[in-house]
TITIKE-821397 format. One record per residue (C-alpha): chain; x, y, z; residue number from 1. Coordinates in nm, 4 decimals, padded with zeros to 6 digits. Layout:
<atom chaine="A" px="X" py="Y" pz="Z" num="NUM"/>
...
END
This chain:
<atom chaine="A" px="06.9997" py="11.9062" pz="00.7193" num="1"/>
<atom chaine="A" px="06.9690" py="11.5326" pz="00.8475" num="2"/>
<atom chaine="A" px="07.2389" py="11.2974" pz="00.6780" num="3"/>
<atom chaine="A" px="07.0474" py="11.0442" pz="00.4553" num="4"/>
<atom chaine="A" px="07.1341" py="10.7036" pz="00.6306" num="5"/>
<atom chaine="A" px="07.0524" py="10.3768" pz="00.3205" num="6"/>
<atom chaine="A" px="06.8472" py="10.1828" pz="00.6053" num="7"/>
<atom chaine="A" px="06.5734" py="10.4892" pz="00.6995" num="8"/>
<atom chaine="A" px="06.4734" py="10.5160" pz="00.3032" num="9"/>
<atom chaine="A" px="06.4180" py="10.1345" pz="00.2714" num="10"/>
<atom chaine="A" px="06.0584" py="10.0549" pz="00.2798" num="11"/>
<atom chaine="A" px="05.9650" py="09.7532" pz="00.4983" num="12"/>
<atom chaine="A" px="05.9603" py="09.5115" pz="00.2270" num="13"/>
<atom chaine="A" px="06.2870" py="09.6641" pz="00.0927" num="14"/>
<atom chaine="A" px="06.4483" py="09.5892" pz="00.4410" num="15"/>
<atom chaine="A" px="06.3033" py="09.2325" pz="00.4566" num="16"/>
<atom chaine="A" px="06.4800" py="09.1686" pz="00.1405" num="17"/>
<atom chaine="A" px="06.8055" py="09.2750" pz="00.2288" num="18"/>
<atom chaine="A" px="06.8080" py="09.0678" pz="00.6239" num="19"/>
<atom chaine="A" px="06.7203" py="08.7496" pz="00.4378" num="20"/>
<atom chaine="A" px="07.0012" py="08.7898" pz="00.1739" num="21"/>
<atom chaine="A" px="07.3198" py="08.8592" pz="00.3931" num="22"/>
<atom chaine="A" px="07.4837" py="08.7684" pz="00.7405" num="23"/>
<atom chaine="A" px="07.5600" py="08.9417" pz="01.0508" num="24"/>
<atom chaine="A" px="07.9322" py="09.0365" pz="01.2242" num="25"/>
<atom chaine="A" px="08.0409" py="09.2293" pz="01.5208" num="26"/>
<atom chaine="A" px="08.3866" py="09.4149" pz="01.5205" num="27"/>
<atom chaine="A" px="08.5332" py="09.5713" pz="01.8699" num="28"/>
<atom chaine="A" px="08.6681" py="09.9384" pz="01.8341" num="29"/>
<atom chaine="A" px="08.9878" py="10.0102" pz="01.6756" num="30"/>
<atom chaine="A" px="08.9119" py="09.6810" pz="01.4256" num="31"/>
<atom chaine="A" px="09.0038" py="09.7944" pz="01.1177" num="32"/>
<atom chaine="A" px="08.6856" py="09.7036" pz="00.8750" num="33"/>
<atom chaine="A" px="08.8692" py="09.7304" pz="00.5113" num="34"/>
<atom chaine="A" px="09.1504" py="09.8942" pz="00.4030" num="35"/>
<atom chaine="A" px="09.1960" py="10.0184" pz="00.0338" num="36"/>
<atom chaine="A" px="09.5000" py="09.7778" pz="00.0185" num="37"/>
<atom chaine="A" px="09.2375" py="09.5294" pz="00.0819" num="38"/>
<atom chaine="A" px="09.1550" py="09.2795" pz="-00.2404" num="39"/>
<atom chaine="A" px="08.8717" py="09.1407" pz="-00.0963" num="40"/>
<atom chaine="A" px="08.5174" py="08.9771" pz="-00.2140" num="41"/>
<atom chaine="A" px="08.3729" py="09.3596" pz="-00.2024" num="42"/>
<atom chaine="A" px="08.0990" py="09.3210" pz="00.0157" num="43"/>
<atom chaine="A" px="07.8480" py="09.5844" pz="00.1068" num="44"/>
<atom chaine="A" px="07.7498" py="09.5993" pz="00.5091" num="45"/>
<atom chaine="A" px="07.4165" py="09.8064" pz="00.6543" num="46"/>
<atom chaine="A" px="07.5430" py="09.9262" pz="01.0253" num="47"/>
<atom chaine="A" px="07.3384" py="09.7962" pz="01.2663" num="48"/>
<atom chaine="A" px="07.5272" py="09.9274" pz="01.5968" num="49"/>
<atom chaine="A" px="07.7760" py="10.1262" pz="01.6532" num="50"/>
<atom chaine="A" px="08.0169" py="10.4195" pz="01.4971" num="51"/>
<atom chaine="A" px="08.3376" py="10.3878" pz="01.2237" num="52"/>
<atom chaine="A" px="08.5353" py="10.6557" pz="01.0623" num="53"/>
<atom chaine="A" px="08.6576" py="10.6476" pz="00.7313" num="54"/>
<atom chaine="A" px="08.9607" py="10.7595" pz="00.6191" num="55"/>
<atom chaine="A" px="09.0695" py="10.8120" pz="00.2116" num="56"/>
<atom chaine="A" px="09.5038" py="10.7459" pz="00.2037" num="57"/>
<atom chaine="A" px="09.7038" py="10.8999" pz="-00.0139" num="58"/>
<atom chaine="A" px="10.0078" py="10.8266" pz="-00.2139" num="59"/>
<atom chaine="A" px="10.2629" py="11.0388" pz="-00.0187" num="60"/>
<atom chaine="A" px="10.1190" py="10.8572" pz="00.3279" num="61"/>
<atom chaine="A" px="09.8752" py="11.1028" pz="00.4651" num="62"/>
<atom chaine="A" px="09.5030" py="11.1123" pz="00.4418" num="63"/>
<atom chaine="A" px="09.1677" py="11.3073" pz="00.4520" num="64"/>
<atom chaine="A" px="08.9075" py="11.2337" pz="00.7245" num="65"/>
<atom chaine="A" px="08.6061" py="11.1876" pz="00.4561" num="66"/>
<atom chaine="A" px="08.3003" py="11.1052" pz="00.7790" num="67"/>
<atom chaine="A" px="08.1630" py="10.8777" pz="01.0216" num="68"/>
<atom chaine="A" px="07.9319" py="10.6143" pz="00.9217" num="69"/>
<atom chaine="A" px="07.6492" py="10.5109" pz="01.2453" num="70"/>
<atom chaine="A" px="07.3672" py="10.2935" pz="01.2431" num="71"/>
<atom chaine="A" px="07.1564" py="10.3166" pz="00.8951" num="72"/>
<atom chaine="A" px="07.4515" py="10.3978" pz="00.7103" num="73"/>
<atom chaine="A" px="07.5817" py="10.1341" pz="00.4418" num="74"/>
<atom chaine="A" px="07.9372" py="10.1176" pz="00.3548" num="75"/>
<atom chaine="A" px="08.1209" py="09.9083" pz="00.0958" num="76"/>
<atom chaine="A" px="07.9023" py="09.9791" pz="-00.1645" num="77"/>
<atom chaine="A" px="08.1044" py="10.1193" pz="-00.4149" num="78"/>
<atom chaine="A" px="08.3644" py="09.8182" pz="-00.3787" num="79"/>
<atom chaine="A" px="08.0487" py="09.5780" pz="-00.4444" num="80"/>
<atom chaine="A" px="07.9156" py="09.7563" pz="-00.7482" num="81"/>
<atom chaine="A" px="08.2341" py="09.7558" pz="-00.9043" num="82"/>
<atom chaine="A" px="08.5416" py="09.5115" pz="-00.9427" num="83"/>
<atom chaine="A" px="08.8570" py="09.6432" pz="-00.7758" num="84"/>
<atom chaine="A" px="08.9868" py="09.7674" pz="-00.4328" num="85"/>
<atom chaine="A" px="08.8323" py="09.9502" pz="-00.1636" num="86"/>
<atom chaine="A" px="08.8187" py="10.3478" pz="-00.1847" num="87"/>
<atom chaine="A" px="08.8664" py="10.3931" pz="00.1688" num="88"/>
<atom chaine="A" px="09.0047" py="10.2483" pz="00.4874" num="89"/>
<atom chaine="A" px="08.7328" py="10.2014" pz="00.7193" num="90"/>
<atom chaine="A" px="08.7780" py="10.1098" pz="01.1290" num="91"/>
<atom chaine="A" px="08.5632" py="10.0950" pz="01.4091" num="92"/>
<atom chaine="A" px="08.5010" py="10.3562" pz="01.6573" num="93"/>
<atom chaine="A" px="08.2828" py="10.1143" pz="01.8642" num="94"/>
<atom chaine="A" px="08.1970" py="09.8190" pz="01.8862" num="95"/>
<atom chaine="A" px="08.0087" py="09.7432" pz="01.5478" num="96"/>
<atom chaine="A" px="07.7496" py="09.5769" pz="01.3839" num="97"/>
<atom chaine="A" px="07.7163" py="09.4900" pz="01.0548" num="98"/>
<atom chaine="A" px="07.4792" py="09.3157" pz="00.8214" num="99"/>
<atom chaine="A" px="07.7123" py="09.2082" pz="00.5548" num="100"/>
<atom chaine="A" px="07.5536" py="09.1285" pz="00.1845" num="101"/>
<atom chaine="A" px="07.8275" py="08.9669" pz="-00.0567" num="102"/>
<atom chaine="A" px="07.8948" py="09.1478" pz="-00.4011" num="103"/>
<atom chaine="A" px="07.7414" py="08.9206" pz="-00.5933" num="104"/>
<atom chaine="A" px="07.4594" py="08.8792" pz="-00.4065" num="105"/>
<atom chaine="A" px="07.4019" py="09.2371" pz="-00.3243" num="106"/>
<atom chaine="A" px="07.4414" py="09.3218" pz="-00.7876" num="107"/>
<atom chaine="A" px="07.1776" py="09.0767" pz="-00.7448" num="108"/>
<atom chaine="A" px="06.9293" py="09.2730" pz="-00.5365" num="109"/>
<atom chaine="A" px="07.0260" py="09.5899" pz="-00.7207" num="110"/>
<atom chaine="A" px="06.9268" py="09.4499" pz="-01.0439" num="111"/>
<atom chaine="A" px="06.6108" py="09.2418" pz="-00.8975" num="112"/>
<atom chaine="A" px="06.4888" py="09.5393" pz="-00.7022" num="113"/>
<atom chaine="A" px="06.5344" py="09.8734" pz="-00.8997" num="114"/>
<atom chaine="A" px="06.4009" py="10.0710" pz="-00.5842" num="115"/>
<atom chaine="A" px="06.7079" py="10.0011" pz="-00.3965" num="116"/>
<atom chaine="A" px="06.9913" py="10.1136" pz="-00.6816" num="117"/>
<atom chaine="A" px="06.7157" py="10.4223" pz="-00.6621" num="118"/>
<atom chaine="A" px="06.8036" py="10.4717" pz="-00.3008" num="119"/>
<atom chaine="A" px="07.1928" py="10.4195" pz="-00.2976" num="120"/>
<atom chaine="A" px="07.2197" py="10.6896" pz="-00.5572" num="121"/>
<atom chaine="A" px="07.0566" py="10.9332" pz="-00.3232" num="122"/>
<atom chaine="A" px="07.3177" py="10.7976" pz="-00.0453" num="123"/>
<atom chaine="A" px="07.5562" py="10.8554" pz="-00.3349" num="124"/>
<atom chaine="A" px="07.4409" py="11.1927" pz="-00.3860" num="125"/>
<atom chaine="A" px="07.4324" py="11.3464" pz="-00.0654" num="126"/>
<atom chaine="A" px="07.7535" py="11.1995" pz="-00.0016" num="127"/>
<atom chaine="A" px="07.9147" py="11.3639" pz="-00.2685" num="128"/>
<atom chaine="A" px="07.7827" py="11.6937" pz="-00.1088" num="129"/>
<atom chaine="A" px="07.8979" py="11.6297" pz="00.2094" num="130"/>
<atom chaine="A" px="08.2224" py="11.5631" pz="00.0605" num="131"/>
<atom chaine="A" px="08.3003" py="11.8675" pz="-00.1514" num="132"/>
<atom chaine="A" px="08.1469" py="12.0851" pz="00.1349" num="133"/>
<atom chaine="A" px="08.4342" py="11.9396" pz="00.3625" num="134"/>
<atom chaine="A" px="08.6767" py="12.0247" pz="00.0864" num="135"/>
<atom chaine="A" px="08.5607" py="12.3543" pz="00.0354" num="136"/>
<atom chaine="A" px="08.5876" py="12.4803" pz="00.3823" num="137"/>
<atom chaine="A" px="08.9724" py="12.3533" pz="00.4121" num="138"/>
<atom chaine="A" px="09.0124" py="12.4830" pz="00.1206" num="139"/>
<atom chaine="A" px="08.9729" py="12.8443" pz="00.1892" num="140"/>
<atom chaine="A" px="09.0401" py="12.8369" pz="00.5824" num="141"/>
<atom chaine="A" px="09.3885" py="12.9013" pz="00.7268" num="142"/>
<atom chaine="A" px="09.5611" py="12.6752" pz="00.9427" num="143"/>
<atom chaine="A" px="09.4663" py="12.7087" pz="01.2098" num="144"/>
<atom chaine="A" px="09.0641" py="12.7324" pz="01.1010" num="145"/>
<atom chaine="A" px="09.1360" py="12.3875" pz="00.9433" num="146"/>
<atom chaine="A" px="09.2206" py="12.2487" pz="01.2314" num="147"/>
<atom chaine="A" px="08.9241" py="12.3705" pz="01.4539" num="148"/>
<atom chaine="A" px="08.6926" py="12.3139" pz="01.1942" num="149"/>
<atom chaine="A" px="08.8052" py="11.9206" pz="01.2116" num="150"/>
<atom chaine="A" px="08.8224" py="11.8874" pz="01.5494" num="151"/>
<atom chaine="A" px="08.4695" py="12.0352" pz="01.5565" num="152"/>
<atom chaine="A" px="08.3463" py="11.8239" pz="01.3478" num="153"/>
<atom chaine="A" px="08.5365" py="11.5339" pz="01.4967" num="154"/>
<atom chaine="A" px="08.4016" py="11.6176" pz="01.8429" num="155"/>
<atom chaine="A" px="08.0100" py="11.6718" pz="01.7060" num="156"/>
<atom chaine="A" px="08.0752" py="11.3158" pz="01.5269" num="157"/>
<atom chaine="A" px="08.2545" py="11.1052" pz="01.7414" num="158"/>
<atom chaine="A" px="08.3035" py="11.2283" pz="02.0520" num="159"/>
<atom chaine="A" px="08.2250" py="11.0870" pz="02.4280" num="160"/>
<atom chaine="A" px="08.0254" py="11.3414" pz="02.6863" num="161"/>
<atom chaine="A" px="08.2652" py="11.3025" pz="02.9998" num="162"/>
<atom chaine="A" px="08.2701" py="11.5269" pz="03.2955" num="163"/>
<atom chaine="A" px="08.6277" py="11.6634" pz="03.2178" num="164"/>
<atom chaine="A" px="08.4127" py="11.7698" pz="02.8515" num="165"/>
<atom chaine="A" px="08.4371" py="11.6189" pz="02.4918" num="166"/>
<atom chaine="A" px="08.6659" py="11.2915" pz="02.4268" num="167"/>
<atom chaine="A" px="08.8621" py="11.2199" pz="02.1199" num="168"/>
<atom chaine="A" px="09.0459" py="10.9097" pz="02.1025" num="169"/>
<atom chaine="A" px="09.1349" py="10.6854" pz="01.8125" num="170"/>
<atom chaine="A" px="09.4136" py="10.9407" pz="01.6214" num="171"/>
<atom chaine="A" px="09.7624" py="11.0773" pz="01.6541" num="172"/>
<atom chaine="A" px="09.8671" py="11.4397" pz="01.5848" num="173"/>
<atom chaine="A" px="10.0124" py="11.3481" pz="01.2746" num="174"/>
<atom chaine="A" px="09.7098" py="11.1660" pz="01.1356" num="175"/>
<atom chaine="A" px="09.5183" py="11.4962" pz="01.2540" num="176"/>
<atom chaine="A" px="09.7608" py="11.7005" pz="01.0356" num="177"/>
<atom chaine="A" px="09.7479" py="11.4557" pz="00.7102" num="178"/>
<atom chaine="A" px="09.3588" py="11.4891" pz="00.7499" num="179"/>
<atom chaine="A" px="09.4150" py="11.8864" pz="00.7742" num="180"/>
<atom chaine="A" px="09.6551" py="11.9143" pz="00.5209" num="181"/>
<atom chaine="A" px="09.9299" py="12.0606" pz="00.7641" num="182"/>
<atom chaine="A" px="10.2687" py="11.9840" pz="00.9124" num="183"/>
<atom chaine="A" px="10.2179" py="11.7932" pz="01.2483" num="184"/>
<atom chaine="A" px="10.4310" py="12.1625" pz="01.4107" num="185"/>
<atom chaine="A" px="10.1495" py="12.3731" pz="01.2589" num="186"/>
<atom chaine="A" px="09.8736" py="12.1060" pz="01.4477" num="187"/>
<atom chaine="A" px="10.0928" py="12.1217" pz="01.8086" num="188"/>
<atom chaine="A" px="10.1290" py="12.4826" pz="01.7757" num="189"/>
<atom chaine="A" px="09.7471" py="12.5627" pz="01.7119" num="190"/>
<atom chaine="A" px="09.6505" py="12.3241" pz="01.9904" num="191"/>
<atom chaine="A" px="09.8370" py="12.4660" pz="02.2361" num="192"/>
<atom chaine="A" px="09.6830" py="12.8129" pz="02.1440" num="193"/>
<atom chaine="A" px="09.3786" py="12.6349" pz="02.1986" num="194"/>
<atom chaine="A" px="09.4709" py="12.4952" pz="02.5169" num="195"/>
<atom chaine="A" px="09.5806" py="12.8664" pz="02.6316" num="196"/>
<atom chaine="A" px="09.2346" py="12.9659" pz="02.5204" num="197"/>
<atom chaine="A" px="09.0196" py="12.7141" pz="02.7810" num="198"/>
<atom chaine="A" px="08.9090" py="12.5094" pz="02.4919" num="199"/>
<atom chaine="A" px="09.1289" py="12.1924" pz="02.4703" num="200"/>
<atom chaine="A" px="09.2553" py="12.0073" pz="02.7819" num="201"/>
<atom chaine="A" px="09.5685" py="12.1071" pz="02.8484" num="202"/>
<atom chaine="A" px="09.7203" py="11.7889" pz="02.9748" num="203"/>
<atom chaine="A" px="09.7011" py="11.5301" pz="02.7321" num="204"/>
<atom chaine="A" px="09.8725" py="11.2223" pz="02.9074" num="205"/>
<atom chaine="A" px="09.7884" py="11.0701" pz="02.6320" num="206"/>
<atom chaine="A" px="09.9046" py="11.0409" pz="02.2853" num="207"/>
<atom chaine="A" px="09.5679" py="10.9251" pz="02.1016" num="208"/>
<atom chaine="A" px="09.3667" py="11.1160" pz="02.3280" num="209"/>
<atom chaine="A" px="09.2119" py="11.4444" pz="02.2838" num="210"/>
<atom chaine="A" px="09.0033" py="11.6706" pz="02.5216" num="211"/>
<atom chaine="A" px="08.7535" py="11.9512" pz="02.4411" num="212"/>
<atom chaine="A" px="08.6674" py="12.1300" pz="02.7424" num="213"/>
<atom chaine="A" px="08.4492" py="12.3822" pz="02.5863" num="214"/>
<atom chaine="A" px="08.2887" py="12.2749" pz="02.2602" num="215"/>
<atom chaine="A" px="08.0860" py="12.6037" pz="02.2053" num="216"/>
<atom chaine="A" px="08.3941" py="12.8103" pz="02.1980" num="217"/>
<atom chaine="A" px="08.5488" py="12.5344" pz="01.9489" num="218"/>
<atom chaine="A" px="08.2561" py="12.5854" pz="01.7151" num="219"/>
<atom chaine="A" px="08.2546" py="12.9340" pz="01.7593" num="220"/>
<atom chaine="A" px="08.6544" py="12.9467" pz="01.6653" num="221"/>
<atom chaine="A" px="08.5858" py="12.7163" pz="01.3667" num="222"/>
<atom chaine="A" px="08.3153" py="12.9238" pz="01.2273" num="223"/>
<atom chaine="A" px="08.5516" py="13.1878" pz="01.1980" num="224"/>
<atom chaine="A" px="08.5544" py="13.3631" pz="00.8339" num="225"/>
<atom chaine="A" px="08.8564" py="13.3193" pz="00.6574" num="226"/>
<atom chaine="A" px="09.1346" py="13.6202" pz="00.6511" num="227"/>
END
């Protein structure tokens, strides 16, 4: 099924309304958006070009890779609705686009314009599925299935097509093991076996990059049943 993206649902009027009531900015990749240490004005922002991934932290200093947000998508909207700091940490993947609306302004349109609060709760909704279907399948799956399963997804979501295969840049090894759940040895260990296997690179000069060579493989290893 298609991810519901805020901006497709608007109708045209719905769309006029929300261009004349905010502003536009631009962020180059690796700009981190927000931050949930942020105590900002809470804006919402409608992606208008571009990729970001966002990331929930937790307490003990890891974190769980939650999705990437493209063009369509609105972010920030649960920090506008409601008083109090961000639920995620949010940074660009590409260069971005945003059209920002401020909080006060955009509990203005939600209240003006019932049709739109109708729309963000199917956003809401469906992202609340995506979310606990994420869960779920860590959840159950070793490892090593955790890991493939997130760098499948990672690869579907935000990878680059290069002639080598699939690029991942943008994370360390440990940040791939706080968003699996795992010790940073378990993540080296399983990519090597996936190196041995043909379906990572296996010489990764560098430390925030990533290569899938075969990405068929990768989904096939990922789809794996649980032992």
């Amino acid at each position: 099924m298609p991810p519901v993206r805020f901006w497709d649902i608007l109708s045209d009027a719905e769309r006029a309304e929300l261009m004349k009531s905010g502003r536009s900015r631009r962020f180059r990749a690796g700009d981190r958006i927000f931050s949930e240490t942020d105590d900002d004005s809470g804006w919402a922002g409608v992606i208008t070009e571009g990729k970001c991934r966002v990331v929930a932290s937790h307490e003990d200093g890891t974190g769980t890779y939650l999705a990437l947000r493209q063009a369509g998508d609105i972010i920030g909207e649960m920090a506008a609705i409601r008083r109090g700091r961000r639920s995620a940490t949010v940074t660009a993947v590409t260069t971005l686009g945003l059209h920002v609306v401020a909080r006060t302004t955009f509990q203005t349109l939600l209240s003006s314009h019932p049709s739109l609060m109708k729309h963000l709760l199917v956003v809401m909704i469906e992202r609340l599925r995506e979310a606990d279907q994420c869960q779920a399948d860590l959840a159950v799956a070793a490892t090593e299935l955790r890991l493939s399963r997130l760098l499948f997804r990672l690869a579907n979501a935000e990878g680059v097509a290069t002639e080598e295969g699939i690029e991942l840049t943008g994370f360390t090894q440990l940040e791939l093991a706080g968003w699996c759940g795992i010790s940073r040895e378990s993540v080296v260990r399983h990519m090597r076996k996936l190196e041995a296997m043909g379906i990572l690179g296996s010489s990764q000069k560098r430390q925030r990059r990533l290569l899938v060579r075969d990405i068929e493989r990768l989904g096939e290893h990922a789809l794996q049943a649980p032992s």
